[in-house]
CHARMM-style PDB file with segment names, atoms N, HN, CA, C and O in Angstrom:
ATOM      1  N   UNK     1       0.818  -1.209   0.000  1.00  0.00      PROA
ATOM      2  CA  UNK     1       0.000   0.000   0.000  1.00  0.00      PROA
ATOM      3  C   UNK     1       0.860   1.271   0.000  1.00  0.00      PROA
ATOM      4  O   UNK     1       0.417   2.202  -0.673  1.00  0.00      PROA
ATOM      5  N   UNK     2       1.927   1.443   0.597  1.00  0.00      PROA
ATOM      6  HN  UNK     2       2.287   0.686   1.143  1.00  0.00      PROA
ATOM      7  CA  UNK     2       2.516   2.268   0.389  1.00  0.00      PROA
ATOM      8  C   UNK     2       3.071   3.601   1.780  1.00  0.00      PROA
ATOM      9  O   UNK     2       2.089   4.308   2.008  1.00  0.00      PROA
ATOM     10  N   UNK     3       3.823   3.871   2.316  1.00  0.00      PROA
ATOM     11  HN  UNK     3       4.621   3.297   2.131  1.00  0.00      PROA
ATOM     12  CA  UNK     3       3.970   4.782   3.403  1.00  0.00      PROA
ATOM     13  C   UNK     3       2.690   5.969   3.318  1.00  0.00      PROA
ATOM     14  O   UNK     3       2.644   6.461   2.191  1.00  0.00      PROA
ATOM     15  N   UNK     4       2.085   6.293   3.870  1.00  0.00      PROA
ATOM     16  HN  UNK     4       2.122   5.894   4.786  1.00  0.00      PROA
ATOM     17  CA  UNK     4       1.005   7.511   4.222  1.00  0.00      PROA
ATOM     18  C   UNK     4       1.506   9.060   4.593  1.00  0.00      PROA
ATOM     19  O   UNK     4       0.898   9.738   5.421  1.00  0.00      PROA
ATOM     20  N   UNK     5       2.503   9.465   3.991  1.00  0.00      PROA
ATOM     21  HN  UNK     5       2.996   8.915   3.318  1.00  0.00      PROA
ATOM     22  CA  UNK     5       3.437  10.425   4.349  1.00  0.00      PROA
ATOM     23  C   UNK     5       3.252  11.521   4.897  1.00  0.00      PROA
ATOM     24  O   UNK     5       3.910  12.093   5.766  1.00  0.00      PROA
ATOM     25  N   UNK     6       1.478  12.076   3.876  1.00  0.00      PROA
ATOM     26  HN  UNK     6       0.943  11.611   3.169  1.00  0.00      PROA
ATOM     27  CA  UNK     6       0.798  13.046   4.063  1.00  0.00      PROA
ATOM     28  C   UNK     6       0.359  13.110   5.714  1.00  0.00      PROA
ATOM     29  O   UNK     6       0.393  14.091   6.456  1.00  0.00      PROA
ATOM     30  N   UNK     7      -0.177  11.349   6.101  1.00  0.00      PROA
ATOM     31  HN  UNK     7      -0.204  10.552   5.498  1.00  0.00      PROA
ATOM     32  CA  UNK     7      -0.916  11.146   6.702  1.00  0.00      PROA
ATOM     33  C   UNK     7      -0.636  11.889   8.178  1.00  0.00      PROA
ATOM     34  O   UNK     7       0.546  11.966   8.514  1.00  0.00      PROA
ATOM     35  N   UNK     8      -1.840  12.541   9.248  1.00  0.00      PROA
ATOM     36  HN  UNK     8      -2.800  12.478   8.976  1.00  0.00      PROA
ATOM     37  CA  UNK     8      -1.160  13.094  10.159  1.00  0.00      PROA
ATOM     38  C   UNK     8      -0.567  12.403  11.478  1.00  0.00      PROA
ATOM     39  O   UNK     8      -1.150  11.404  11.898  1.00  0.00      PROA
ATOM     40  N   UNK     9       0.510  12.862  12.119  1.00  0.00      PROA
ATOM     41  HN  UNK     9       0.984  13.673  11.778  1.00  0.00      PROA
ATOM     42  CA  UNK     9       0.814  11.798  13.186  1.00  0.00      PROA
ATOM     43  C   UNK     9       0.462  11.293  14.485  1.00  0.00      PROA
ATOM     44  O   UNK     9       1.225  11.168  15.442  1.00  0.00      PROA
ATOM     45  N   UNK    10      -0.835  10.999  14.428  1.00  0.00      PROA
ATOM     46  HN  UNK    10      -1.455  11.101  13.650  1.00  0.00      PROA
ATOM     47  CA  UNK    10      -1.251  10.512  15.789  1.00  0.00      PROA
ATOM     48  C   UNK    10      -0.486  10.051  17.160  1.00  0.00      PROA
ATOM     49  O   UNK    10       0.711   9.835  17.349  1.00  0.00      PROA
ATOM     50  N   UNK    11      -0.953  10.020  17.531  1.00  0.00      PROA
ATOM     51  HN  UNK    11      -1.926  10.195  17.377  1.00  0.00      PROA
ATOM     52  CA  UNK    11       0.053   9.920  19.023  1.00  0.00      PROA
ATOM     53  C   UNK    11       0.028   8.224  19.231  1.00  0.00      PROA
ATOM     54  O   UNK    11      -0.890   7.500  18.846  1.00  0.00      PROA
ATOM     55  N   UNK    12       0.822   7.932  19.684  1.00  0.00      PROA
ATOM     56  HN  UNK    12       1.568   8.520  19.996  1.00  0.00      PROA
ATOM     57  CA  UNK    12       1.300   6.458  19.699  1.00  0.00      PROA
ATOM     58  C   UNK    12       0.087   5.701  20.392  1.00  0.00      PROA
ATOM     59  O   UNK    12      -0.652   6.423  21.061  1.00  0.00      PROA
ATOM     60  N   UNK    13      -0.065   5.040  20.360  1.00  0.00      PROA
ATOM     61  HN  UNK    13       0.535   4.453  19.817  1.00  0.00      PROA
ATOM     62  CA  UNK    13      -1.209   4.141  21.469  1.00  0.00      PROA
ATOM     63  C   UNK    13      -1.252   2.171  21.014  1.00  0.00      PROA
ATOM     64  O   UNK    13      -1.672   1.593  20.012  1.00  0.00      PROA
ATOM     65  N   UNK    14      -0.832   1.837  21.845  1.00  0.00      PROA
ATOM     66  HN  UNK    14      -0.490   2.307  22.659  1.00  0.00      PROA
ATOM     67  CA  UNK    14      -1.041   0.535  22.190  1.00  0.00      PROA
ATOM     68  C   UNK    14      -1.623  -0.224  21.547  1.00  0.00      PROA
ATOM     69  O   UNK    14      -2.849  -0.138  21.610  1.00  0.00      PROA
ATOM     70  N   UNK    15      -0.940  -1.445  20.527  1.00  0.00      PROA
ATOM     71  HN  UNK    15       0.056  -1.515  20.476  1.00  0.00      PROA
ATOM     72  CA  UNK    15      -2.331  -2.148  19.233  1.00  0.00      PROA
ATOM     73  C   UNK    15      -2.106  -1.389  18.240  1.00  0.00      PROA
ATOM     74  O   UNK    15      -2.398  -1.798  17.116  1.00  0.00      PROA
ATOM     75  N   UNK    16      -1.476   0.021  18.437  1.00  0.00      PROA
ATOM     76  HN  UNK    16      -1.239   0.353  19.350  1.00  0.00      PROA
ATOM     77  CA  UNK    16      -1.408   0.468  16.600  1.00  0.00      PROA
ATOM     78  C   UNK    16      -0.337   0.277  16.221  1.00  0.00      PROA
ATOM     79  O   UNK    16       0.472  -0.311  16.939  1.00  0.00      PROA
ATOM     80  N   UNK    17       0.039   0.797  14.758  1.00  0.00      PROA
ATOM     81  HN  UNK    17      -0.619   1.274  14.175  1.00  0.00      PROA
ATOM     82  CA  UNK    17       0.825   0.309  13.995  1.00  0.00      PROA
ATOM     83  C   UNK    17       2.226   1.754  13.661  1.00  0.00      PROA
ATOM     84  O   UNK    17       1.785   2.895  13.522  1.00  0.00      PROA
ATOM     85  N   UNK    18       3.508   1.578  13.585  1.00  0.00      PROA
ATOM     86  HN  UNK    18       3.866   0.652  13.698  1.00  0.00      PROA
ATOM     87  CA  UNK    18       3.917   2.591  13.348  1.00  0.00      PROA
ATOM     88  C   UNK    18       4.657   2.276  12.434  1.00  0.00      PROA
ATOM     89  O   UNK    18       5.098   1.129  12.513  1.00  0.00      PROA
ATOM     90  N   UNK    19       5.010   2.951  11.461  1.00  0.00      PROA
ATOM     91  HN  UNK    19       4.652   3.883  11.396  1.00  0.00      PROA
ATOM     92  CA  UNK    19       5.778   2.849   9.879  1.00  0.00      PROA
ATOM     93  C   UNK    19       6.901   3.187  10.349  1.00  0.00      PROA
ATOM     94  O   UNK    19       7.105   4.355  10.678  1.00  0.00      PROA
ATOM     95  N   UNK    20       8.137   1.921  10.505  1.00  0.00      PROA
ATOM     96  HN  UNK    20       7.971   0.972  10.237  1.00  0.00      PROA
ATOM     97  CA  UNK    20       9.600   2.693  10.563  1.00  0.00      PROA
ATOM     98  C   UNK    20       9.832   3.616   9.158  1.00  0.00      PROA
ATOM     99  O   UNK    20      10.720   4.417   9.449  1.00  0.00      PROA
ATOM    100  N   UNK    21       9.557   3.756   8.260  1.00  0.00      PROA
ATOM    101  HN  UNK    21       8.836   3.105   8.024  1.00  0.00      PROA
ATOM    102  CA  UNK    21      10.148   4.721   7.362  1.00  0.00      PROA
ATOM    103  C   UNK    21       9.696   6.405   7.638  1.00  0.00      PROA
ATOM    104  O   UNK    21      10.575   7.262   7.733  1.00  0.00      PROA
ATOM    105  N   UNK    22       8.338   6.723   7.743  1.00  0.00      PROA
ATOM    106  HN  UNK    22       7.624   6.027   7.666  1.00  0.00      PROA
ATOM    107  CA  UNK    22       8.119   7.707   8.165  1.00  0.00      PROA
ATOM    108  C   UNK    22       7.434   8.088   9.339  1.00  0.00      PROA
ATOM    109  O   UNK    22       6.938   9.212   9.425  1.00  0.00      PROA
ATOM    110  N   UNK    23       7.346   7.120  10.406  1.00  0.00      PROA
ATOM    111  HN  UNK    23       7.749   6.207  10.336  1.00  0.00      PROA
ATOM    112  CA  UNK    23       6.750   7.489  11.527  1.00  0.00      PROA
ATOM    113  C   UNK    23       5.053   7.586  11.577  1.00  0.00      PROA
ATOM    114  O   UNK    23       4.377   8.111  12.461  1.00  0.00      PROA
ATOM    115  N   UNK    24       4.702   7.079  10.652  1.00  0.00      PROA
ATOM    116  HN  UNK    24       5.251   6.652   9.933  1.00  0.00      PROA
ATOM    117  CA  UNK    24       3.035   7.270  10.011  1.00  0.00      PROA
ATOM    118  C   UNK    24       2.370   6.651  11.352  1.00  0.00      PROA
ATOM    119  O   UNK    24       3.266   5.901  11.740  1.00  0.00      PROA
ATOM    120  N   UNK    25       1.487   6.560  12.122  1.00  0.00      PROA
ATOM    121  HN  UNK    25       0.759   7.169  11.806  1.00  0.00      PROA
ATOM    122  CA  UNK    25       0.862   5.829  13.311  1.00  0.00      PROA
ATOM    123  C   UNK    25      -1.139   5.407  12.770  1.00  0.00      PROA
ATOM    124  O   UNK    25      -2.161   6.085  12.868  1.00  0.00      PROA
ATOM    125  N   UNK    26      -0.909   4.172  12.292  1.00  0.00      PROA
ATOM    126  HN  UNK    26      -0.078   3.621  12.212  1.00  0.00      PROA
ATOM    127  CA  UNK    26      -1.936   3.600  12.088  1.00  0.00      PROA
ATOM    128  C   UNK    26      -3.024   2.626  12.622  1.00  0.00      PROA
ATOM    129  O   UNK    26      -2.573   1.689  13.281  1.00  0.00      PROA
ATOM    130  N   UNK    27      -4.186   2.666  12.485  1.00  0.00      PROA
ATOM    131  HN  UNK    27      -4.552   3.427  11.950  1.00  0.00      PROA
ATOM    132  CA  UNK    27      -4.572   1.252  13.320  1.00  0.00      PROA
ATOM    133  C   UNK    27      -4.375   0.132  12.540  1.00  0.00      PROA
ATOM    134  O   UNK    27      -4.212  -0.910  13.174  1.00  0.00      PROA
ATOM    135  N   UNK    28      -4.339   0.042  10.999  1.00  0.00      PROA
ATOM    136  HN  UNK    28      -4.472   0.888  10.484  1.00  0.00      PROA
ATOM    137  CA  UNK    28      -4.358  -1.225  10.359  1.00  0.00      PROA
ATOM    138  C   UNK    28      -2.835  -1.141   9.788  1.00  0.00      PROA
ATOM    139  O   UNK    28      -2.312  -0.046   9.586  1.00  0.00      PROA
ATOM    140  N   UNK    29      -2.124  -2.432   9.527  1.00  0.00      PROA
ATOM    141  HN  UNK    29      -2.549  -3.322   9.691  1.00  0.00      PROA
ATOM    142  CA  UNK    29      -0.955  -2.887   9.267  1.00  0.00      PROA
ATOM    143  C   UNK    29      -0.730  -2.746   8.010  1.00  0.00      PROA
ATOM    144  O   UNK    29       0.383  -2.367   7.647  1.00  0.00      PROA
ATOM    145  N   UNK    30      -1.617  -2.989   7.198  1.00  0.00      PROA
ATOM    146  HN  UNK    30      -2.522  -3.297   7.494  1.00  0.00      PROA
ATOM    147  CA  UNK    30      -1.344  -2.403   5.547  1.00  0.00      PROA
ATOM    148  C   UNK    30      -1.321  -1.162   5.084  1.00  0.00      PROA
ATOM    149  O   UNK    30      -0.687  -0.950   4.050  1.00  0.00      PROA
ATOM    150  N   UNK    31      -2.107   0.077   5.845  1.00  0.00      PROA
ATOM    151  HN  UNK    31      -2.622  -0.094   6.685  1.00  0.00      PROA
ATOM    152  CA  UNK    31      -1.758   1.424   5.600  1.00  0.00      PROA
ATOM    153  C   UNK    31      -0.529   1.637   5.704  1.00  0.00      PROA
ATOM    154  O   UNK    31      -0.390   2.784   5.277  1.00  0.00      PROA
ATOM    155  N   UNK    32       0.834   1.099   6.124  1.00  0.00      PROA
ATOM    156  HN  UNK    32       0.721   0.168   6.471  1.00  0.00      PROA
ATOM    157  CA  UNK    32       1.924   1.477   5.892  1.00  0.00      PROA
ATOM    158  C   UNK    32       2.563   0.470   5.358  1.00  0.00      PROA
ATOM    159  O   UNK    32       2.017  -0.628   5.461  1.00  0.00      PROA
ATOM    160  N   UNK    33       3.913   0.559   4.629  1.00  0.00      PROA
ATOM    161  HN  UNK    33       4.356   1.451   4.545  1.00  0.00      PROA
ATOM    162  CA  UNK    33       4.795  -0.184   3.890  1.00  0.00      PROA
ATOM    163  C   UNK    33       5.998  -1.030   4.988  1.00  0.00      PROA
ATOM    164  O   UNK    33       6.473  -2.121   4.673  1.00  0.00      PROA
ATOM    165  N   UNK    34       6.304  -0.424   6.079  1.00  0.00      PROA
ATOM    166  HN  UNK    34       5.918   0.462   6.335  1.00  0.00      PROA
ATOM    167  CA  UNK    34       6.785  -1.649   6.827  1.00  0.00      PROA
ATOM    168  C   UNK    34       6.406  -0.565   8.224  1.00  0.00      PROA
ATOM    169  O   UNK    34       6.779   0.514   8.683  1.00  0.00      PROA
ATOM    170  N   UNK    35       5.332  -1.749   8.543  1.00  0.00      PROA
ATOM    171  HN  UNK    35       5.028  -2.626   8.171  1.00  0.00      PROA
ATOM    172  CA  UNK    35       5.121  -1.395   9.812  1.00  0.00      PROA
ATOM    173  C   UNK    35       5.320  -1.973  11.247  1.00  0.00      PROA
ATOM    174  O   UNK    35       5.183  -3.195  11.189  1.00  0.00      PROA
ATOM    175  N   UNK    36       5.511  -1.677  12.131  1.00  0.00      PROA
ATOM    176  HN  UNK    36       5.623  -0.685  12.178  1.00  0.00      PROA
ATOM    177  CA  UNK    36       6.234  -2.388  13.504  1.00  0.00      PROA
ATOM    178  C   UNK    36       5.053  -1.903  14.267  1.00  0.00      PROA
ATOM    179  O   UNK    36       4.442  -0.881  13.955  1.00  0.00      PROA
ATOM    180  N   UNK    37       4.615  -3.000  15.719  1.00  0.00      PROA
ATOM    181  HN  UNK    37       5.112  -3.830  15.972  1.00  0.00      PROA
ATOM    182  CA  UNK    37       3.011  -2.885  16.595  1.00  0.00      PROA
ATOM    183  C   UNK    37       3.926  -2.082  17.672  1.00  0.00      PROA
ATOM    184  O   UNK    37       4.927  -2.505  18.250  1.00  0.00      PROA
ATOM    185  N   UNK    38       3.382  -0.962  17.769  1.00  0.00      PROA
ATOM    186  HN  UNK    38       2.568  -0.618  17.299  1.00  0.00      PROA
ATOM    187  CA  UNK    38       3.247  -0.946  19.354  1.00  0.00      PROA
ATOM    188  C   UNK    38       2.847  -1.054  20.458  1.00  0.00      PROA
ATOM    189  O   UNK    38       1.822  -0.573  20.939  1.00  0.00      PROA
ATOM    190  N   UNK    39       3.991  -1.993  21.163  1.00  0.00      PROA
ATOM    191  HN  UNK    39       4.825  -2.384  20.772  1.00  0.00      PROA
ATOM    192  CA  UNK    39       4.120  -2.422  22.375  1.00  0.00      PROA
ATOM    193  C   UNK    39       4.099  -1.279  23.574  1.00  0.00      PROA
ATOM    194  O   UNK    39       4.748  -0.233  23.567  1.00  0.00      PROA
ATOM    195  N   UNK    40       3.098  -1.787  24.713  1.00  0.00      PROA
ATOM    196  HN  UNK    40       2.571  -2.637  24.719  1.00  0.00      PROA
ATOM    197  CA  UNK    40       3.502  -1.632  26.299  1.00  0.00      PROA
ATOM    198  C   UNK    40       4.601  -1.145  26.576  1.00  0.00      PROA
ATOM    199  O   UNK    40       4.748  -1.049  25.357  1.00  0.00      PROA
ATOM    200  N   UNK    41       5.728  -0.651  27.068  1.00  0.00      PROA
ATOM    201  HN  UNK    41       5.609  -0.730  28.058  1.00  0.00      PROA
ATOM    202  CA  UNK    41       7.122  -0.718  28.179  1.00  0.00      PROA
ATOM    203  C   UNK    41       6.960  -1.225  29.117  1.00  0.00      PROA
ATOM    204  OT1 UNK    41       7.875  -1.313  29.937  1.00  0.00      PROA
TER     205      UNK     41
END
């Protein structure tokens, strides 16, 4: 699908998704091109 570059950057929260390339913060895993879950600390 592709990085969301435009997309704006929501604040991190638990279960979503964050795009190491541009920091994009999603709820679904395919709105970004490589995305990593964030975890708890």
């Amino acid at each position: 699908m592709g990085c969301k570059k435009d997309k704006p950057k929501k604040q991190k929260q638990v279960g979503m998704y964050e795009c190491k390339k541009c920091g994009a913060v999603v709820k679904k895993k395919d709105k970004v091109c490589s995305a990593k879950k964030i975890k708890k600390n």
